[in-house]
C-alpha angles and dihedrals in degrees: 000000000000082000090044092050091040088051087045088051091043096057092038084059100045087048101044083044096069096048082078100040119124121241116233091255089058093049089055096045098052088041082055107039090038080060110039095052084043084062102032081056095049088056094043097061087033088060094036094054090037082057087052090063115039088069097062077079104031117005094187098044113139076224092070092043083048089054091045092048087050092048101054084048094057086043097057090045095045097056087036085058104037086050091051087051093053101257127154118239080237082058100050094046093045082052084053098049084055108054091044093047079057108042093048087050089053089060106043093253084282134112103213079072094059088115077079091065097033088057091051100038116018111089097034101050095049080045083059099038099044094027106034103160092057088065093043089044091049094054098045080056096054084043084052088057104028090051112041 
């Protein structure tokens, strides 16, 4: 009786399991919506420190304005993307404390060492901000693979 019960409560697992399965299509659009606000956040708060300090030289520079702007851009995308791959605001946010945790750490907590941040970040964050279908081409691309 006990195997005949255990072998009832296995199958209704495995059935009710798949109820709540993904479909490959979910799976690549969260892959791909998970990455693309990870990285979008990466580039707000890179924009947003690099805004910091630039103004240690010229607090009224149109560069700054440009970075803040960018920054405010990345923002918006990366909390458009992370809500479309299910994430929590906590979660965003707690994303967010992280990479900057990070970030700031890179650089010594000091902006003369924002070279740190413009090496890592630079290039690939203008690419995503001037050219965004080439990153979200690029992660489809990586979900395709990754989810057959």
């Amino acid at each position: 009786m006990k195997k005949l019960l255990s072998l009832i409560l296995v199958i209704c697992s495995l059935l009710g399991g798949n109820a709540y399965a993904e479909t490959v299509e979910e799976k690549r659009s969260s892959y791909i919506y998970n990455n693309l606000s990870s990285e979008y956040t990466e580039c707000q708060h890179y924009y947003l420190i690099a805004s910091e300090a630039m103004k240690t030289n010229d607090p009224d520079s149109k560069i700054i304005k440009n970075a803040v702007d960018s920054s405010k851009l990345a923002g918006e995308l990366a909390f458009m993307y992370g809500d479309e791959a299910g994430m929590t605001v906590d979660g965003m946010l707690a994303r967010t404390k992280l990479l900057v945790d990070d970030m700031l750490k890179s650089m010594d907590n000091n902006y003369a060492n924002i070279s740190v941040l413009l090496v890592r970040y630079g290039e690939k964050c203008k690419s995503m901000i001037e050219t965004p279908e080439v990153r979200n081409q690029f992660w489809i691309n990586k979900a395709n693979e990754k989810y057959k």
